[in-house]
C-alpha positions in Angstrom: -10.5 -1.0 11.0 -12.3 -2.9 8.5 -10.9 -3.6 5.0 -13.6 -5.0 2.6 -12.4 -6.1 -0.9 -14.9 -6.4 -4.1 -13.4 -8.9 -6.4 -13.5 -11.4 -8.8 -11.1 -13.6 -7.0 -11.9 -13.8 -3.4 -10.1 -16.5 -2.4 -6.8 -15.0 -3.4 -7.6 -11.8 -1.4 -8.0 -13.3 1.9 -5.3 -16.3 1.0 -2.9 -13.5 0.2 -3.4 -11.5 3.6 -4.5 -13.7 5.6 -0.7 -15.3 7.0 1.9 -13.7 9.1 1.8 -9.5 10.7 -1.8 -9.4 8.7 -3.0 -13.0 9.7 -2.2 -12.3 13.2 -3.9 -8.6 13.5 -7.0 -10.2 11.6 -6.9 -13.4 14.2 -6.5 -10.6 17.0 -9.3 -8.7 15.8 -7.4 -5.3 15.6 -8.5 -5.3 11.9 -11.4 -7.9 9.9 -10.9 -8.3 6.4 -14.0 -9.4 3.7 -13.2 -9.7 0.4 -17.2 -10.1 -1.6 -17.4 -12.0 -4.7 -18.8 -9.7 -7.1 -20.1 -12.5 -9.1 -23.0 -13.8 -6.4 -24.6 -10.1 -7.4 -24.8 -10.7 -11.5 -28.5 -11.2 -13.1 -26.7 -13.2 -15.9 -26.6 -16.8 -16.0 -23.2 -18.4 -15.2 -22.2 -15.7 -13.0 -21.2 -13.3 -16.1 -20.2 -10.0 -15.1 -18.5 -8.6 -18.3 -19.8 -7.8 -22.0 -18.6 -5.8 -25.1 -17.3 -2.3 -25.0 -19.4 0.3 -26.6 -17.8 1.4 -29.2 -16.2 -1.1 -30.2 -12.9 -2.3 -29.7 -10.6 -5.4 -28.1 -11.4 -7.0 -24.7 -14.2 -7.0 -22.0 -15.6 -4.4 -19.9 -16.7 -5.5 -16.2 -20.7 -4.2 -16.1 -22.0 -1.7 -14.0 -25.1 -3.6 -12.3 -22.6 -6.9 -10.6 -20.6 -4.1 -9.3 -22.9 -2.0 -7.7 -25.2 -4.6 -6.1 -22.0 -5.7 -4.1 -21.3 -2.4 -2.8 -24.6 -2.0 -1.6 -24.6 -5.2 -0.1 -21.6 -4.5 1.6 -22.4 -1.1 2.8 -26.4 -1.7 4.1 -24.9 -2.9 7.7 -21.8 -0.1 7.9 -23.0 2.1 10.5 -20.6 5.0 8.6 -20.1 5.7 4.7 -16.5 4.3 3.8 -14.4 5.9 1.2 -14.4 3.6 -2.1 -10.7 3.0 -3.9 -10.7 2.0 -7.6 -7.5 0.7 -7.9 -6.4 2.2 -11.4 -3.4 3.2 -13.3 -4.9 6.6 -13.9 -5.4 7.1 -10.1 -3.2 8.8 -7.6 0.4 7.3 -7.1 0.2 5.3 -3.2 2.7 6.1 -1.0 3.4 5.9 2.7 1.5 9.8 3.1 -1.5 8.4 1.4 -1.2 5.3 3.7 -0.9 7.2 6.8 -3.9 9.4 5.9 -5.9 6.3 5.2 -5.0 4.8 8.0 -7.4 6.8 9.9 -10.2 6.1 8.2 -12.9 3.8 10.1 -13.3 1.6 7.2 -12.3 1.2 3.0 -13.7 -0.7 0.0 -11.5 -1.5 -2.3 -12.9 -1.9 -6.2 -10.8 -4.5 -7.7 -11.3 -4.1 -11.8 -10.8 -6.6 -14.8 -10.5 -7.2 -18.1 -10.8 -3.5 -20.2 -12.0 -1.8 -16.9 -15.4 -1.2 -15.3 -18.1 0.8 -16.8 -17.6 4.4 -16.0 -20.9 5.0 -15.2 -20.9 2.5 -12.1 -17.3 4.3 -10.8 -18.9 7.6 -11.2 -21.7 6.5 -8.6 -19.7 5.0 -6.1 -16.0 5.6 -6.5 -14.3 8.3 -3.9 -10.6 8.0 -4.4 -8.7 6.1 -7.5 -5.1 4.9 -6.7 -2.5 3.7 -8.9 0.7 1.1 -7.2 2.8 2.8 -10.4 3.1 3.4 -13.7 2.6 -0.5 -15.4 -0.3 -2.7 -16.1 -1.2 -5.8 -14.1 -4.1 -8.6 -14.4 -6.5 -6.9 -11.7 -7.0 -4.9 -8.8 -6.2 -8.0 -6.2 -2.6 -7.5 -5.8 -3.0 -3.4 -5.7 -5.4 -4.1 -3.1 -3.4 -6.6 -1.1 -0.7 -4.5 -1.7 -2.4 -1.0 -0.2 -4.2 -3.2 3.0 -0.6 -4.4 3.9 0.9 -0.6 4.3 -2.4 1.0 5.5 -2.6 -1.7 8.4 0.8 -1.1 9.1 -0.2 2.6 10.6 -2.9 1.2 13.0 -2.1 0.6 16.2 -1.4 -2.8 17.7 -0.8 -4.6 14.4 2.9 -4.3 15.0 3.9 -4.9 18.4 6.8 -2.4 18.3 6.0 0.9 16.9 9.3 1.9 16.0 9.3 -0.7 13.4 6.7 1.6 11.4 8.6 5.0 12.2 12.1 3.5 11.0 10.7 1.8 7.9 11.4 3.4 4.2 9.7 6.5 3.8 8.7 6.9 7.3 10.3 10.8 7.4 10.7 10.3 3.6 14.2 8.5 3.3 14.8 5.0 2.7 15.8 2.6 5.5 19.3 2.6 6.5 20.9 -0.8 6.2 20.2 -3.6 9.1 22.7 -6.4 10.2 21.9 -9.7 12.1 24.6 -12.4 13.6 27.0 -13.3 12.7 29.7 -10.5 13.2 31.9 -12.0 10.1 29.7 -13.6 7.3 31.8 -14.1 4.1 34.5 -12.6 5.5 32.2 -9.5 5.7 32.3 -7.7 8.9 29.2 -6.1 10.6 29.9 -2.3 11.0 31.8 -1.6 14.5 29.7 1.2 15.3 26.6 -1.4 15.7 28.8 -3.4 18.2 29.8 -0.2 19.9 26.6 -0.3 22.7 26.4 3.4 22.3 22.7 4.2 21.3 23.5 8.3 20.3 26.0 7.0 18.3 24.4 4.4 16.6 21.2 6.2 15.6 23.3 9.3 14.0 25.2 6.5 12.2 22.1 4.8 11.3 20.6 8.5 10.3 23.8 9.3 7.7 23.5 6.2 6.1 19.3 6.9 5.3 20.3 10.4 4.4 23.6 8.5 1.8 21.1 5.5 0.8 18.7 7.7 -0.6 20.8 10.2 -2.1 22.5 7.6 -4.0 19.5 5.4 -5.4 16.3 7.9 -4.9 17.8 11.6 -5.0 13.8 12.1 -6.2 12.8 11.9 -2.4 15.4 14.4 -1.0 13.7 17.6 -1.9 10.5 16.1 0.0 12.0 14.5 3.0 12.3 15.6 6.5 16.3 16.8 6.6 17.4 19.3 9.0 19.5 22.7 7.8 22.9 20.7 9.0 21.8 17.2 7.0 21.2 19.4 4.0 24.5 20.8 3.9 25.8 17.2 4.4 24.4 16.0 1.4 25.2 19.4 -0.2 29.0 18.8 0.7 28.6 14.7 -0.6 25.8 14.9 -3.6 26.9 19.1 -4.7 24.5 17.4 -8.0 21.6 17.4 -5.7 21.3 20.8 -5.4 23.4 22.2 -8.3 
């Protein structure tokens, strides 16, 4: 899959993404990562790309020209059209569906904006999807960007070696994770759970399964209307959370 990244800041794209499970799958080739420098494409001495809003008002606005030059630069050699993200706060919230269903996607650009924003008019022309990492502000689009490549590249195969690790991560059936242990048995005078010592597998996952089911009931009782639960898990929770569905 290819990941190309329009930006400001190049350097921090690909120094950001390109060490450990993402440094390795780029290295392997399973997924190539180009983050282009939206400045080389600016007619404006100095390698300006912003200017006053219309209108009036405080801050820059990135222009519409620097913008679009790079996308076409980027997309001339694609032998397919690639959706374009503008990473926004207006856009649609990310989660692991939206990173599964881009997941499948041959390739993505990914619009990283500065400053006030980038004139509408250029978005309008090349923009498919908008996405938002939450509800707050941050500098640019980088980090949103780093942030989205990480979880999309986490659905392709052969970037991690064992595909459980994908299926048993937060959010994979739409719980959170269930809690993890390592040696040693007694840390702190805090004992591992016997169950995990037990060496019985049926016993463990079901353990393992109550304690995604308790975890998010307790810290994100938003996700349990959403999330894969069968009619015996809901009356679980019904019988442990009666708030849940009162």
């Amino acid at each position: 899959m290819d990941f190309h990244v329009l930006t400001l800041f190049p350097d921090m794209v690909m120094q950001g993404l390109n060490t450990s499970i993402i440094g390795r799958a780029i290295e392997e080739g399973i997924i190539n990562l180009k983050a282009t420098n939206i400045r080389d494409y600016t007619n404006e001495k100095h390698g300006k790309t912003d200017d006053y809003p219309y209108g009036g008002g405080a801050g820059m606005v990135m222009q519409a020209q620097p913008v679009y030059d790079a996308y076409r630069a980027v997309v001339k050699d694609l032998p397919y059209t690639p959706r374009v993200i503008y990473l926004t706060p207006q856009g649609r919230v990310f989660n692991q569906q939206a990173a599964r269903e881009l997941a499948v996607e041959k390739g993505l650009i990914f619009l990283c904006g500065h400053y006030e924003g980038i004139d509408e008019r250029v978005i309008e022309e090349i923009v498919t999807d908008e996405f938002s990492i939450g509800d707050f502000v941050v500098t640019g689009g980088e980090m949103p960007a780093m942030l989205m490549i990480d979880a999309i590249s986490r659905m392709i195969p052969g970037v991690l070696h064992n595909l459980d690790s994908a299926e048993g991560d937060s959010f994979g059936d739409g719980l959170l994770e269930y809690p993890q242990y390592s040696r040693p048995e007694v840390w702190n005078e805090k004992r591992v759970p016997p169950i995990l010592l037990s060496g019985d597998h049926a016993k463990v996952d079901a353990w393992r399964r109550e304690q995604s089911l308790i975890r998010t009931a307790e810290r994100r009782p938003d996700l349990i209307p959403k999330a894969h639960i069968s009619p015996k898990e809901k009356k679980f929770l019904a019988e442990k959370f009666p708030e849940l569905f009162s």
